[in-house]
N, C-alpha and C positions, 0 to 999 in steps of 0.2 A: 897733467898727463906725464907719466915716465917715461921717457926716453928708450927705443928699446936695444938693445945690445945684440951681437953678432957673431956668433961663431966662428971660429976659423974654418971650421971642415964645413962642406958643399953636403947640403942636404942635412947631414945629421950634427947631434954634438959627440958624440963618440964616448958616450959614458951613459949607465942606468943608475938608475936608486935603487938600493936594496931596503927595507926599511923593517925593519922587526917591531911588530908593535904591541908586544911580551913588555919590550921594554924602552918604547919611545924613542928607540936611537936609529940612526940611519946611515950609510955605508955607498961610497961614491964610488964604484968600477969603472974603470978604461973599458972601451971595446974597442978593439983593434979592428984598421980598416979590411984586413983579411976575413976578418968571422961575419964584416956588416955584405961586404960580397959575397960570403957564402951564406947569408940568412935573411938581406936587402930590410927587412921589417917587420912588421904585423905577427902570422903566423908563424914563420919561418927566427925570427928572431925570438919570440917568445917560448917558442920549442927549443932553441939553440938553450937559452937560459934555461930549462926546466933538467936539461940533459945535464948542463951544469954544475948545476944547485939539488943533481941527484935526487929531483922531487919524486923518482917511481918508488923510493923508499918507504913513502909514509901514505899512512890511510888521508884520501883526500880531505878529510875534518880534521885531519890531528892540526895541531898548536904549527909543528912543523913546517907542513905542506906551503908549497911556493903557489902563489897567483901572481901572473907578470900579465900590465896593462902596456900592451908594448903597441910604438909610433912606425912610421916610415919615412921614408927622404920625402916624403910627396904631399906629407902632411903640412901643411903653412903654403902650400904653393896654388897659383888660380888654376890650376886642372879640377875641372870639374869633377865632381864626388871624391874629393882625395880629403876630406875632412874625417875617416874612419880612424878608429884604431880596434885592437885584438887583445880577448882577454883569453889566456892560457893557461890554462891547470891540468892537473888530473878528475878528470869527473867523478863524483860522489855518486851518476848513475849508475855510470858503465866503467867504471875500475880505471878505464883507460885515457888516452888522452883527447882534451877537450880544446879549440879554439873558437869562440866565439866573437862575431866580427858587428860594430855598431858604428853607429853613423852619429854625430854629434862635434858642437863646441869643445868637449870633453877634449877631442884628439889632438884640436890647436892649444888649446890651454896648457892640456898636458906634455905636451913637447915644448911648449914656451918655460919649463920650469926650469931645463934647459936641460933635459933627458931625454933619450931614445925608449925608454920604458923604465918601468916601474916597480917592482918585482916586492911582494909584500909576505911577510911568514909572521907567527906567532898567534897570539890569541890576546889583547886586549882585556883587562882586567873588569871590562864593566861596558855597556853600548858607550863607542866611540864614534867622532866624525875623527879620519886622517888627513889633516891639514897639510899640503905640498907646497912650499915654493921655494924658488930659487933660494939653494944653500940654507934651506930652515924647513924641518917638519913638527909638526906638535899634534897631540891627542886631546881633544872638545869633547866632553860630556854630549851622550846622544841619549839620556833618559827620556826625555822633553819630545825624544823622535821616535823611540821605540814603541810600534804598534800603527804607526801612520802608513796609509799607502805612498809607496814614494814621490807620485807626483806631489801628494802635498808637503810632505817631508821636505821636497826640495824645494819648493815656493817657503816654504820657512827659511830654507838655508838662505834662500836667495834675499830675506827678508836680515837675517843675523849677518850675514856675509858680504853683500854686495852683488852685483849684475857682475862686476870685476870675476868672478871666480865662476868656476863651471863645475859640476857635480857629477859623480856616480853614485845612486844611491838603491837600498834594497829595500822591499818592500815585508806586508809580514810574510811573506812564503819563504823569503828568505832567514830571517830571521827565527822561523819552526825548522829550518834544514830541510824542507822540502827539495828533494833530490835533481827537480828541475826549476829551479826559484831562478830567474834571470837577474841581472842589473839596470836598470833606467836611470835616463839621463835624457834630460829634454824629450820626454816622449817615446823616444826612442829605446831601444832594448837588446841587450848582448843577453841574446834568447835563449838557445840551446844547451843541455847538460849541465846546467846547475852552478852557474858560478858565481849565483847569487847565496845559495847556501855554503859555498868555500868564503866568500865575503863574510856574510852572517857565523860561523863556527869562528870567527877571528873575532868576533864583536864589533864590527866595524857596520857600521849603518849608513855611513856616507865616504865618501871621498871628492875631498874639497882641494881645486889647485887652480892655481893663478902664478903666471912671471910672463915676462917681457923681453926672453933669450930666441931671436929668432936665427936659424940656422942659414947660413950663406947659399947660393946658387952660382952653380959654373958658369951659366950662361945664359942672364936676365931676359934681355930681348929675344931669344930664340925662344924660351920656355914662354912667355906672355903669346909671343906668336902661335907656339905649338897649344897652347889654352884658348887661345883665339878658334882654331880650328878642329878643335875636339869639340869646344860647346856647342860651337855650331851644328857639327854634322849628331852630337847630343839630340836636337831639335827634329832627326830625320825619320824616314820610315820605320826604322829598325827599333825604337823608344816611343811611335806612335801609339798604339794600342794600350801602354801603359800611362802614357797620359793621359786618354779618352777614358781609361776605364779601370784604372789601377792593376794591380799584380795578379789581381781575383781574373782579367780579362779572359781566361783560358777558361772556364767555368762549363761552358756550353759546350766549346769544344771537346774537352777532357771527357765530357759526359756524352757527346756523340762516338766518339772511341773508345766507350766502355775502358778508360781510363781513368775514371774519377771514383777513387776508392770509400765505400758502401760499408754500413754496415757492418763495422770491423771487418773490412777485406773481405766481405763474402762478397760482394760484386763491385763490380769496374762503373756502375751509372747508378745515377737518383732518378727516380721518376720526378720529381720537385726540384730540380734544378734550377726548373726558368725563374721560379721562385726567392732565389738565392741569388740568381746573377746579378753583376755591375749594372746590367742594363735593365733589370728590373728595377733595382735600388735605387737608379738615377731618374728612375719616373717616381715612387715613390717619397723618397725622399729629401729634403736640401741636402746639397753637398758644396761644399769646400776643397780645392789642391792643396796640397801642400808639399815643399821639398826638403828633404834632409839639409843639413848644415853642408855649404857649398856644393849645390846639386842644383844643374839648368834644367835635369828632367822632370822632377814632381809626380811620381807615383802616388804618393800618398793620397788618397781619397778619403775623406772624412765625414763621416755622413749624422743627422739628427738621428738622436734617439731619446725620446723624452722618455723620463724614469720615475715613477709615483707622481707623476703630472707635472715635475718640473723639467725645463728644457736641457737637453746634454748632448754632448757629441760624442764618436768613440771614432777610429780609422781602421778598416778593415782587408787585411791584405787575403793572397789566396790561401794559405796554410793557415792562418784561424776561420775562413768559411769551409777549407774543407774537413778539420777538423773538429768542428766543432757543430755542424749542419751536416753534411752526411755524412760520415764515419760514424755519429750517433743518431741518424734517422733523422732529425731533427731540421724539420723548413722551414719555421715561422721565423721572419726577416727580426721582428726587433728582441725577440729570443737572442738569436745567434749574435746579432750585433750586442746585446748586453753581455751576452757570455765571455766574448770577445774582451768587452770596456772591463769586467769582472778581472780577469787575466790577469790585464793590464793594475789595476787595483790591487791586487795580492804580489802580484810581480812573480807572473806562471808562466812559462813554456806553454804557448797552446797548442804546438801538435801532442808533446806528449802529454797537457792535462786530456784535450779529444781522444787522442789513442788510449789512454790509462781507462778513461771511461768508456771508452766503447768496450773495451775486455772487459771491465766490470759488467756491464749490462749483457754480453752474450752471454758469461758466468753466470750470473743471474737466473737469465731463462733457461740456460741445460741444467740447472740445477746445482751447481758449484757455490755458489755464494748467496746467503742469506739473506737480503736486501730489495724486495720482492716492491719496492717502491722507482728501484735503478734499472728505467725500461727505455729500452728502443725508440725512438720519437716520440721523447717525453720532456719536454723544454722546461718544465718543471723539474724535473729530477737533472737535467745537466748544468740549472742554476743551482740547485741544492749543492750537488756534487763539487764542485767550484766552491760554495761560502766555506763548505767542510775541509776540503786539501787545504785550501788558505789559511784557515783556522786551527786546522788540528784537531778536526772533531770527529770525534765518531770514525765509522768507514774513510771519513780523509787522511786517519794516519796511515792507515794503508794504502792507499792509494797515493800516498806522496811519495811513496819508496818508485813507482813508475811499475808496469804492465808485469817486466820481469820478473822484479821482487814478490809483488803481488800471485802471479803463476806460480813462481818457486815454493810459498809458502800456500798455495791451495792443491800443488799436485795432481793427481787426476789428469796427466798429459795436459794441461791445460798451455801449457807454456807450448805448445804444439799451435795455437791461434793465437798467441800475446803475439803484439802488432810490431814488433821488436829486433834488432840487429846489435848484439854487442849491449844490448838493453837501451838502445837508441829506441825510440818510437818511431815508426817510419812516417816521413812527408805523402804530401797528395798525389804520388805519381805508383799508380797499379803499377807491379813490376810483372805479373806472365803476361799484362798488354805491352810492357818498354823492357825487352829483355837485356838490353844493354844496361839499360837502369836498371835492371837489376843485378846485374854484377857491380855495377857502384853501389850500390846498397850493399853488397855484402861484403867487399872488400874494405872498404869505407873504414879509416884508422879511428875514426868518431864516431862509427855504428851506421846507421840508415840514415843516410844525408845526399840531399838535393845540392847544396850550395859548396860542396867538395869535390862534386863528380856532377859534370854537367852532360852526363851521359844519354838522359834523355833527348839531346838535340839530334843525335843519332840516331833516336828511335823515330824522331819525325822527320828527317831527310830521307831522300831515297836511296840513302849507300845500303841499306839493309832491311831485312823483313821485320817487323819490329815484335812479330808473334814467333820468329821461329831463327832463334839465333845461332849465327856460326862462329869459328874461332877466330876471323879474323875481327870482329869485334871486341876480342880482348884489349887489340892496338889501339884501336876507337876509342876507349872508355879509358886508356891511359893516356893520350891524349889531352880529354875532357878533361883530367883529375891532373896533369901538366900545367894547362893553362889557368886553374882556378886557383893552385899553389901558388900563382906567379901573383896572380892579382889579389890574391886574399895576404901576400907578403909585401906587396906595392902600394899598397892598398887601393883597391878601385872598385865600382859598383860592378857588379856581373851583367846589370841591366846596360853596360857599354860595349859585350860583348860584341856585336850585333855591327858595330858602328868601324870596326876595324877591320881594313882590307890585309893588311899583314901584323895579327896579331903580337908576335915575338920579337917583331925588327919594330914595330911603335912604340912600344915598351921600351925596347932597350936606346930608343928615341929619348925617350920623356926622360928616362933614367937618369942617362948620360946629359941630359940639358944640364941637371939639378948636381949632379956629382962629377961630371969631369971624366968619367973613368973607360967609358971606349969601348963598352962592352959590343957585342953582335947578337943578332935574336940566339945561335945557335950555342953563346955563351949563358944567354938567358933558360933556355930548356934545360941545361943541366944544372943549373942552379934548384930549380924548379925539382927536379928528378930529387935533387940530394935533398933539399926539406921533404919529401915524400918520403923518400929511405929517414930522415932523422925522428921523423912521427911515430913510423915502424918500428923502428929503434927501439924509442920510449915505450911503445905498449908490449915489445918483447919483455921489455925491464921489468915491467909491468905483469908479467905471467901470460901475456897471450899463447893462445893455442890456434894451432890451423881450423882446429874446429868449427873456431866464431866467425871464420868469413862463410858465412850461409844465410841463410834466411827462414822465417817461420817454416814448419814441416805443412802449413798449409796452403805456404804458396809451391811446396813443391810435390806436391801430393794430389790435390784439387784443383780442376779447372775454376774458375770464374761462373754464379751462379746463370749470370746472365749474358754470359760469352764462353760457350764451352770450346770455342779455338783458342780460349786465352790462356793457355795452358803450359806449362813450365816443370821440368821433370829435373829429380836430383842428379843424375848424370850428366846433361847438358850442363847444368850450373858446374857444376867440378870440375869438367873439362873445361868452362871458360876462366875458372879461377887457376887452374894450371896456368892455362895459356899467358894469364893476366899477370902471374908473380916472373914466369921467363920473360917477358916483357920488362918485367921493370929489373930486370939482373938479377932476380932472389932463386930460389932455388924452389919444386914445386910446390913444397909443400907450405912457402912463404916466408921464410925465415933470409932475411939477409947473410950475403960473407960475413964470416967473423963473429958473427952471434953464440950464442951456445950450442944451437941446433940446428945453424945454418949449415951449408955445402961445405 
């Protein structure tokens, strides 16, 4: 066993890898302790590098383009779910910028190489694994891996490499440039906006790291203590429901509130819900828990699904059952759970493979698209649909550019019902039923995102009407988009929300165990504010327009088929996206100080 070594700095090591792999060589940077306070980790430091390294320059495939797999002080330490890291690019969907947050081995390993992140450019002369470790990277022949889904890819690597090393690996969606191809890693997946196709346009098929550099802590026994009493209260009412029933728990609910999105957004409930829920599933089928890499909650629920008569499992959370069972009509249990396991296999975004295909199939029947086989609650055609994105075959080359692309290139107003924000695919949460969630949907610097704006908590408290929204909800929903900056740059599960009586001042608890540095909650929120503004930033860099913070013309146009109070008109939205850019200091029309066309 090696011996492991010890940083001098409390929490981090205070330097990234740059690694160009055009030409195999790699590049050690300082970070100063000023930039790691003003960007703590994850998202926030991964943005800080991209702003850097001037990645809004280049088309997100070019050779050029930057991808930072970037750590936090919190990564190696026992806080519960602090095992994440964040992969950062420009998205190949949506032009703009991308962070994608995963749960895995991957996070300790890779911070053990004795880096705060990772930051990779170039393009690979031929499929490559990137080999990391302390003070040594090298480029492996990945012919032998190109075309494998990456779970098995990486049970090879595991097989050539060692259990010693932990992987990021892509699957073929990635490696066709499928626009929302994720990265896996243990199972696990840094899902949204394609950073599996910025991986794949590099040639890179894997990412292999292993060292033994762990980073020092300010204050051992306080921090073990303060891990002692997070896990625990981990274990409380607020993380119940997602033990009992996974992430999908809300299924019934959603669907009682004509807030469980139909039919490509033409209504807020399924008639076949019960059908799809956790609690049906757990009478039908065997299930299994399981928890991410240092997680005491175990959301994860993993259920049989036997495939041409042999036994299999797949784990289903709520954004692939509501994408992929009603968003396309679709209720038959082990349909969706394959669709699901399919995803997974190709290495897909499954909201926006569900959303991409639910637009195909209402295309379909008005008449727009040619495909007269890609229908409404047809679990045949949304496993077809899935082998073809993955593939590259047929209608899946279209369909792998994502809803936008696909509308832009059929016309006919059609991009008037693509399910889309910024060319985001939207999550499971109807926005004229969660009007607050719906200004985070549109102002959303990543498009239509649930896990950047936890706006919808708002919509189910009683501070507000959640069908008929007013201005002072704009402060709500900056809020929400405050506190998920904080902890998607800390890194920590969102499902801890729940478990903390003073959000800001715990944080800057845990922080200061690990670094020494003294901060106050109220020095924490403005940290948080300035990675919001450095996001904005970047997608001004980027050509943003005030335009893009809106949403489909058909959630602003049509009520809800089967909720006509569910109803959301373009004026309200604009006044709250005023309201929402003077809130965070920009000017109305969203442009930061000092920009081109800011104030």
């Amino acid at each position: 066993m090696r011996e492991d070594k010890v940083s001098t700095a409390n929490g981090y090591h205070q330097q990234y890898l740059e690694v160009n792999v055009s030409t195999g060589t790699a590049t050690q940077h300082e970070l100063d302790t000023a930039v790691l306070q003003q960007s703590i980790g994850g998202s926030g430091l991964g943005t800080h590098l991209l702003l850097e390294h001037e990645s809004w320059k280049h088309d997100p495939l070019a050779s050029e383009a930057s991808i930072v797999f970037a750590f936090s002080p919190l990564v190696g330490s026992p806080l519960t779910t602090s095992a994440k890291f964040a992969v950062v690019s420009r998205s190949p969907l949506t032009g703009r910028i991308n962070d994608s947050l995963a749960s895995s081995t991957f996070a300790i390993a890779g911070k053990r190489t004795g880096n705060d992140a990772l930051l990779i450019k170039g393009r690979a002369v031929s499929p490559s694994i990137l080999v990391i470790e302390e003070n040594h990277i090298s480029l492996k022949p990945a012919d032998h891996l190109w075309g494998l889904p990456a779970e098995d890819a990486e049970l090879q690597l595991r097989e050539e490499f060692g259990n010693n090393f932990s992987f990021a690996v892509i699957g073929p969606a990635g490696e066709e440039l499928v626009r929302y191809a994720t990265i896996s890693h243990s199972g696990r997946h840094a899902g949204r906006g394609g950073s599996g196709a910025v991986l794949g346009s590099k040639n890179i098929k894997a990412i292999a790291v292993r060292g033994n550099k762990r980073a020092a802590w300010h204050d051992t026994a306080g921090l073990i203590e303060q891990a002692r009493d997070l896990s625990q209260r981990s274990f409380g009412p607020a993380t119940e429901k997602y033990r009992e029933l996974g992430t999908a728990a809300n299924v019934l609910v959603f669907n009682r509130l004509n807030c469980l999105p139909t039919r490509n957004f033409q209504k807020g409930s399924f008639e076949k819900a019960e059908e799809l829920s956790p609690e049906a599933m757990n009478i039908a089928r065997e299930k299994i828990r399981e928890s991410c890499a240092a997680c005491t909650i175990g959301c994860t629920h993993v259920y049989s699904i036997p495939v041409d008569g042999r036994p299999s499992r797949t784990r289903i959370e709520y954004e692939n059952l509501f994408a992929l069972g009603p968003l396309c009509e679709v209720s038959d249990q082990q349909t969706v759970l394959q669709a699901s396991q399919l995803c997974d296999h190709y290495g897909l975004d499954t909201i926006s493979t569900g959303g991409t295909i639910a637009f195909a199939m209402e295309c379909v029947e008005r008449g727009f698209l040619n495909e007269s086989w890609l229908t409404f609650g047809s679990g045949d055609a949304l496993l077809q649909a899935i082998h073809m994105i993955g593939r590259g075959e047929g209608i899946g080359v279209r369909l792998a550019l994502g809803s936008r692309a696909l509308a832009l290139e059929l016309g006919k107003n059609t991009i008037a019902f693509a399910p889309q924000v910024k060319g985001l695919e939207l999550p499971g949460y109807e926005p004229r039923a969660l009007q607050t969630m719906a200004l985070g949907f549109a102002v959303g610097t990543r498009g239509a995102d649930h896990n950047r704006s936890g706006a919808y908590e708002v919509d189910f408290s009683e501070e507000v009407d959640r069908r008929n929204a007013k201005v002072h909800q704009a402060r709500l929903a900056v809020e929400t988009e405050d506190k998920a900056a904080m902890m998607d740059s800390l890194i920590l599960c969102k499902f801890l929300r729940g478990v903390f009586d003073d959000y800001f001042s715990e944080c800057a608890t845990m922080l200061n165990l690990i670094t020494g540095w003294g901060l106050k909650a109220n020095d924490l929120i403005a940290i948080a504010k300035a990675i919001i503004d450095a996001k904005k930033r970047f997608n001004i860099l980027c050509g943003w327009s005030p335009e893009e913070d809106t949403l489909p013309e058909r959630m602003l146009t049509s009520a809800l088929e089967d909720d006509r109070d569910a109803k959301l008109n373009r004026e309200t939205l604009e006044t709250l996206v005023k309201a929402y850019n003077l809130e965070r200091g920009w000017n109305e029309a969203g442009f930061l100080p000092g920009t081109s066309a800011g104030p």
